[in-house]
C-alpha positions as CSV (number, residue, x, y, z in Angstrom):
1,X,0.0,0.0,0.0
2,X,1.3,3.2,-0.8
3,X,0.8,7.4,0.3
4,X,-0.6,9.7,-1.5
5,X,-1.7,13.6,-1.3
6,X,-5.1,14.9,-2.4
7,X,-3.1,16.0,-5.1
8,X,-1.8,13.1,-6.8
9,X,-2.7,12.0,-10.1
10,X,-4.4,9.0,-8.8
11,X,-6.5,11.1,-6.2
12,X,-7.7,13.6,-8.7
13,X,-8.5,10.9,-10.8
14,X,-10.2,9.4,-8.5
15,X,-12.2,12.5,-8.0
16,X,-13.1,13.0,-11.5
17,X,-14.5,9.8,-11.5
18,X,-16.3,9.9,-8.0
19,X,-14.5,6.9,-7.2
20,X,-14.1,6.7,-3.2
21,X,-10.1,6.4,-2.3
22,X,-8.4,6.6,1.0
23,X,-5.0,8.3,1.0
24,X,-2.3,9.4,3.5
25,X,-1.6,5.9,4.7
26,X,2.2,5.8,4.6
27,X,2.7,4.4,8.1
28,X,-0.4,2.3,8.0
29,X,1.9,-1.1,7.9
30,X,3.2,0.0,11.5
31,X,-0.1,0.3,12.8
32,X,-1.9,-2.3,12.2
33,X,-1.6,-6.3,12.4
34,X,-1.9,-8.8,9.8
35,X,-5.6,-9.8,10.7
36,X,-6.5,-6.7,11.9
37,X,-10.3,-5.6,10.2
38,X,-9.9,-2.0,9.2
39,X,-12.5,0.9,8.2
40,X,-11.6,3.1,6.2
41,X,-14.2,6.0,5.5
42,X,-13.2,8.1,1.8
43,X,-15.8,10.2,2.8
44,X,-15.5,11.7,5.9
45,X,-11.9,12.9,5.5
């Protein structure tokens, strides 16, 4: 999984497209366990 800024090509894409995405997550892989159930909410911010 990579990061990504509300600016990168893939988020504004994304936008364009109203396609829900989740970005920011570059420390995500410290954070959480192998197992772990997740929620990520694309629209709340």
């Amino acid at each position: 999984m990579g990061a990504g800024s509300q600016t990168s090509p893939t988020a504004i894409l994304a936008k364009a497209f109203e396609i829900p995405a989740v970005f920011g997550l570059s420390t995500i892989a410290e954070e959480v366990a192998q197992g772990d159930t997740l929620i990520a909410d694309s629209d709340a911010g």
